[in-house]
C-alpha positions in Angstrom: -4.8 0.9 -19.0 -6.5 2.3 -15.9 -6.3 0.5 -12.6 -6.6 0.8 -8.8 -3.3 1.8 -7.1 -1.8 2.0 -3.7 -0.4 5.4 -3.2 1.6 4.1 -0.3 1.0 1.3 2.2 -2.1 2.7 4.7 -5.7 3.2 4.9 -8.2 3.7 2.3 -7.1 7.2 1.6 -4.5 5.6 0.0 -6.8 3.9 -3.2 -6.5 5.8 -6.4 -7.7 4.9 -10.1 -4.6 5.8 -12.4 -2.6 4.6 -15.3 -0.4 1.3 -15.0 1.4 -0.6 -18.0 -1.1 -3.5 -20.2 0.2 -6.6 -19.1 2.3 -8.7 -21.6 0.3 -11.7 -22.3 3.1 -15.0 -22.8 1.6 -17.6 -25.5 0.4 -20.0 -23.0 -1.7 -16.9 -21.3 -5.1 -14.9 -22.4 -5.6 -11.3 -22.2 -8.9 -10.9 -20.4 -10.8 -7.1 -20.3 -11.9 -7.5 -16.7 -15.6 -6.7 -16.6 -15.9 -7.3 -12.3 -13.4 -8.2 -9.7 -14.1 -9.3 -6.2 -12.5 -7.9 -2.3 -10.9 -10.7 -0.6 -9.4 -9.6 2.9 -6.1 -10.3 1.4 -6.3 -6.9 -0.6 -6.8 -5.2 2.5 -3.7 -6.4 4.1 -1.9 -6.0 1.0 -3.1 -2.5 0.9 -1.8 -1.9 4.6 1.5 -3.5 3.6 1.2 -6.2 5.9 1.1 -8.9 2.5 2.8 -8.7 -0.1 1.9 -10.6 -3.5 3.9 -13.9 -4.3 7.6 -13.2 -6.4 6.4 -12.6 -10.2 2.6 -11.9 -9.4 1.2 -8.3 -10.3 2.0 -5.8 -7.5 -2.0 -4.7 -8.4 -4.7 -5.5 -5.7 -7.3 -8.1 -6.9 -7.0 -11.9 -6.8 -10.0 -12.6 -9.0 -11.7 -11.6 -11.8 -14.2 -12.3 -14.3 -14.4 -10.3 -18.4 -14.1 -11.4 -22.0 -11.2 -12.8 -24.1 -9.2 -10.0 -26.2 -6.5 -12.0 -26.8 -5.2 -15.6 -27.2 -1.4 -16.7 -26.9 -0.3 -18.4 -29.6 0.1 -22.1 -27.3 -3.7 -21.8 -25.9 -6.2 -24.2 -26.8 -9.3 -24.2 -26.6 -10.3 -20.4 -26.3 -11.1 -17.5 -28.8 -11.7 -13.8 -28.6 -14.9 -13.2 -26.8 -15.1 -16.4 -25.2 -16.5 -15.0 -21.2 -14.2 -16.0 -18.3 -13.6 -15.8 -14.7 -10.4 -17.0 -12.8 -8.2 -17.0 -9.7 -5.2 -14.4 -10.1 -2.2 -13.8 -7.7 -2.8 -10.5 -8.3 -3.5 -7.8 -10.6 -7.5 -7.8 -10.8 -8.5 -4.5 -9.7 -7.6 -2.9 -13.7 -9.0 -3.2 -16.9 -6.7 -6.0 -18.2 -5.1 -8.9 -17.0 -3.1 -12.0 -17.9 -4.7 -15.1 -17.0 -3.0 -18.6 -17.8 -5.0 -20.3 -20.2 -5.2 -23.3 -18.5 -6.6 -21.5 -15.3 -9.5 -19.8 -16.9 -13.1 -21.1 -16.0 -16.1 -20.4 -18.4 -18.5 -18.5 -17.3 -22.3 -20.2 -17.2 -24.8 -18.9 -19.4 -27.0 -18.4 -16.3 -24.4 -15.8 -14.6 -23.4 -12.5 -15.0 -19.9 -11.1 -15.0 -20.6 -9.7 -11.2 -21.5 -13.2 -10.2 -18.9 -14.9 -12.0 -16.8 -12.5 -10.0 -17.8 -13.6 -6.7 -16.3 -17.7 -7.3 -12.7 -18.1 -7.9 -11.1 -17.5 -4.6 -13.7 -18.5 -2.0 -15.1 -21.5 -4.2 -11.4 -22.8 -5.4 -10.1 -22.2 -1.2 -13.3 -24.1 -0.1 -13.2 -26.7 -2.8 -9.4 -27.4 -1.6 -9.9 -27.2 2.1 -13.0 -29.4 2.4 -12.8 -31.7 -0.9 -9.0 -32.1 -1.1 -7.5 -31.8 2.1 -10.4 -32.3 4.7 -11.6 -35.8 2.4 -15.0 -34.4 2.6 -17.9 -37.4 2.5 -20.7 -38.1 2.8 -23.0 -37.4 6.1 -20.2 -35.8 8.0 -20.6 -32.8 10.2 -18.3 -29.7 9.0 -18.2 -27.0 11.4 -17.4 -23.6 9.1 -16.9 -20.6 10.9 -17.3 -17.5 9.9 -20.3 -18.4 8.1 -21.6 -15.4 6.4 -18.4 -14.4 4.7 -17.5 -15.2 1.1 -15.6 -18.5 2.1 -18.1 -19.4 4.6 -21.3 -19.2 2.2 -19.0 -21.3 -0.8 -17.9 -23.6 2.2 -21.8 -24.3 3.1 -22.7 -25.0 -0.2 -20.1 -27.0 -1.2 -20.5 -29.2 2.0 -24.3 -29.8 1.2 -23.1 -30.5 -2.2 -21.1 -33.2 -1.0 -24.3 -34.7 1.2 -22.8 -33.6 4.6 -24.2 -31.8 7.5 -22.4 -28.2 7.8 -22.7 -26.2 11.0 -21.7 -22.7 11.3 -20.9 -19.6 13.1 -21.6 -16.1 12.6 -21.5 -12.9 14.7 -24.7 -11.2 14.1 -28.8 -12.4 14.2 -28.8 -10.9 9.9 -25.9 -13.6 9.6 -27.0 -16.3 11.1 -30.4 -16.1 9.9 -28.9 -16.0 6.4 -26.5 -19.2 7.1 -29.7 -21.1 8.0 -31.2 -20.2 4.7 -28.3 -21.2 2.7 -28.2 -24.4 3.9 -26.7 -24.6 7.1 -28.6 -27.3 10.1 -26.8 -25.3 13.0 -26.2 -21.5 12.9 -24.4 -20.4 16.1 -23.5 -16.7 17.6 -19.6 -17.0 18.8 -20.6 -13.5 20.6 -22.1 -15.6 23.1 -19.0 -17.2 24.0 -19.2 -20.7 24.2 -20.2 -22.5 21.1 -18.8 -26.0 21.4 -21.7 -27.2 23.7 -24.2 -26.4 20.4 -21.2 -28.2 18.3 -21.7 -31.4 20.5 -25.1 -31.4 21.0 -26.1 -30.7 17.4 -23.7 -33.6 16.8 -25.6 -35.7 18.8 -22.4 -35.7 21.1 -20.4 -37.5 18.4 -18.3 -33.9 17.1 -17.4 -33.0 13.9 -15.4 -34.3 12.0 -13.5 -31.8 9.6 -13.4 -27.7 10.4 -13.0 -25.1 8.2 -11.5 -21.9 10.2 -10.2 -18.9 9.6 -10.1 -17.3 13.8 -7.1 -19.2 14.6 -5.8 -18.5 18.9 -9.2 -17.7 19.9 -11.0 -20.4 18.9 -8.3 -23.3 19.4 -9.6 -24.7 22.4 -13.1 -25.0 21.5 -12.4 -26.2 17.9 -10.6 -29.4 20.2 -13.1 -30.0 21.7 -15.6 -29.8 18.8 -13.4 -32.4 16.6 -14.4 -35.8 16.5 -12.0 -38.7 17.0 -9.6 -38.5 13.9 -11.3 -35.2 13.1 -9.3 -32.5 11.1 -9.1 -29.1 11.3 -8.3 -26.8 8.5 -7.0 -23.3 9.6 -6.9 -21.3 6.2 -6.4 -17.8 8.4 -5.6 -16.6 12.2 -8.1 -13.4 11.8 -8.8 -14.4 16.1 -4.6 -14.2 16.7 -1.9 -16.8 15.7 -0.2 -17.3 18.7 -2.1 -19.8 21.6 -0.7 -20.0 24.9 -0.5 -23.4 27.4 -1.2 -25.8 24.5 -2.1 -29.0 25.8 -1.5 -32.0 22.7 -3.4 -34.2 24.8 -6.6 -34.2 23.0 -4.6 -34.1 19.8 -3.3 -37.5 20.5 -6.1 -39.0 22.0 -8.2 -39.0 19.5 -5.8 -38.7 16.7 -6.9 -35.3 15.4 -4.9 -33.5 12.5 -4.2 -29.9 12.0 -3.4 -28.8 9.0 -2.4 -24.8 7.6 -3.2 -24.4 4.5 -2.8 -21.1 1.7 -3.9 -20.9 -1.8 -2.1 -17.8 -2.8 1.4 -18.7 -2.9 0.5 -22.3 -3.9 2.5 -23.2 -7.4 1.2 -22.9 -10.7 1.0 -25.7 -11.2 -0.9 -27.1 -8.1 -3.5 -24.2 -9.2 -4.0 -25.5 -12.5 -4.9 -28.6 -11.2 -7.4 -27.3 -8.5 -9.0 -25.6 -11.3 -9.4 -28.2 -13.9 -10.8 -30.1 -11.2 -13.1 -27.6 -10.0 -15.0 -26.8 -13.6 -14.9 -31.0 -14.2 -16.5 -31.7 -10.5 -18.2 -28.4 -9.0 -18.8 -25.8 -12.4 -22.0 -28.2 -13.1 -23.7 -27.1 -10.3 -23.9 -23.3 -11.0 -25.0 -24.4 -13.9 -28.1 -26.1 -13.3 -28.2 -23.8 -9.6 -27.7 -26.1 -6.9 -24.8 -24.2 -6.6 -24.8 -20.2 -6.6 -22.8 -17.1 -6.0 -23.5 -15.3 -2.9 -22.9 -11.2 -3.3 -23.3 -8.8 -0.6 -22.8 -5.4 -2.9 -21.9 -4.2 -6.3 -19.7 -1.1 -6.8 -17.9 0.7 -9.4 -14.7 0.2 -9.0 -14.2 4.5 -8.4 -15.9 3.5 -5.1 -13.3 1.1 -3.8 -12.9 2.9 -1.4 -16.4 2.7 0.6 -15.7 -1.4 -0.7 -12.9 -1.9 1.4 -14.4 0.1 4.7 -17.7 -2.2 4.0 -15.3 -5.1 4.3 -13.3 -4.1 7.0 -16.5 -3.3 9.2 -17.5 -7.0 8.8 -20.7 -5.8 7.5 -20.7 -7.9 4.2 -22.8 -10.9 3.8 -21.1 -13.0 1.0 -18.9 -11.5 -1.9 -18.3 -7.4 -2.4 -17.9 -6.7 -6.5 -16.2 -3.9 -8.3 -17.9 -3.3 -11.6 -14.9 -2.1 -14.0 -16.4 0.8 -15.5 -15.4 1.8 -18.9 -15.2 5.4 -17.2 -12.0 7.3 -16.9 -12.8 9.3 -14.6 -11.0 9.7 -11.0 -11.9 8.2 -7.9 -14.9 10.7 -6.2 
């Protein structure tokens, strides 16, 4: 099969379509002819070497995909051939087949295309997990999401209003923030200004939030502090902002009994991703389907131009989810 390789670890240069083994489906998997996959800034790290996939997972960039059913193991249930599917993979998305455990794939709505069934596994399934499972998301609490305009952040607004909460974001451009307001969000602040836990209190009506959903890490610490509410919790799913924070006080953190909790969905077992998924279609897959819930995508390009993808991503430019169509072409990259 054709697929998109890393020459060696590096820069974009370093992207090339070429050949690379079918995968060998076991009887509890499908084989799925990837129609779209999705960038995730974990393929760009993984493309600088700086991440490497989880032991046994496809070496292949791509940690989501969405196609149609070729094949079904002999132990799966419930699937045929041409059945349409999207799901979250460890790796191996960016070809034109891949292995999905049956028990991880998630139909695809009538009402969505492959490119927008694309854009769901990995920021819906991380936001579903950070707010719903391990934030104890309820009703007519105020989520502070940074980061608002990226593929997490747009899932993570919807899925709070979905949930009957308040969310409040941040962004780093007017295009962003106007777009967060649109989405859903009551609060859309510019952290380029500096100081955003003053609008976090006061929009708060001086009460704070009271679970966070970040991805900055270092640089926002202090201010996330002070935006948490007593017995508040902040997720930290990534440390884009830096990992390491100097002349941490715990004072606050004990005060008012605040919890901090690091969280990955990558390396997460199997098993505990099997779950997550069964209870995302069950809880959250019926609201794409009647559209209070949607995709958001930024871009669409064929997969040859996965290059320009990655340097789209890397500029920050993207609002939302940045799709590779797999092309039936075997042609190079341009």
């Amino acid at each position: 099969m054709k697929a998109i390789l890393v020459k060696k670890p590096g820069g974009v240069e370093q992207l090339m379509l070429g050949e690379y083994p079918l995968p060998e489906v076991k009887e509890d998997e499908l084989l799925v002819r990837v129609k779209a996959t999705a960038l995730n800034r974990a393929d760009i790290l993984q493309r600088q070497g700086k991440y490497p996939p989880p032991p046994g997972a496809s070496p292949l960039l791509g940690l989501e995909m969405a196609g149609v059913v070729e094949k079904v193991g002999a132990r799966c249930s419930g699937w045929k051939v041409g059945d349409r599917v999207c799901a979250l993979l460890p790796g191996g998305g960016y070809a034109q087949y891949c292995a999905v455990p049956a028990k991880m794939a998630i139909p695809i709505p009538e009402n969505l295309s492959f490119e927008d069934a694309a854009a769901i596994p990995e920021v819906f399934l991380t936001a579903y997990q950070t707010l719903y499972w391990l934030g104890g998301l309820s009703q007519g609490q105020y989520v502070l999401i940074h980061a608002g305009a990226s593929g997490v952040g747009t899932a993570a607004i919807q899925l709070v209003k979905y949930a009957g909460a308040v969310p409040i974001v941040t962004a780093g451009s007017a295009k962003k923030l106007d777009f967060c307001l649109q989405l859903g969000a009551k609060v859309a602040i510019n952290y380029k200004d500096g100081e955003f836990a003053a609008h976090v209190i006061k929009a708060t009506e001086r009460k704070g939030v009271q679970l966070i959903l970040d991805c900055i890490g270092a640089a926002f610490w202090e201010q996330n502090i002070a935006c948490l509410a007593f017995d508040g919790k902040m997720i930290l799913i990534a440390a884009m902002g830096g990992s390491v924070v100097e002349n941490v006080s715990l004072r606050k953190i004990l005060l008012k009994r605040l919890q901090i909790i690091g969280s990955t969905l990558r390396a997460r077992s199997m098993e505990y991703k099997v779950r997550l998924t069964q209870s995302f279609v069950q809880k959250v897959l019926p609201g794409f389907e009647d559209g209070s819930l949607r995709p958001v995508i930024d871009s669409v390009f064929d997969w040859r131009e996965v290059a320009k993808a990655h340097q789209r991503m890397e500029a920050n430019l993207n609002v939302g989810k940045i799709i590779l169509r797999v092309s039936e072409s075997n042609d190079g990259l341009p």
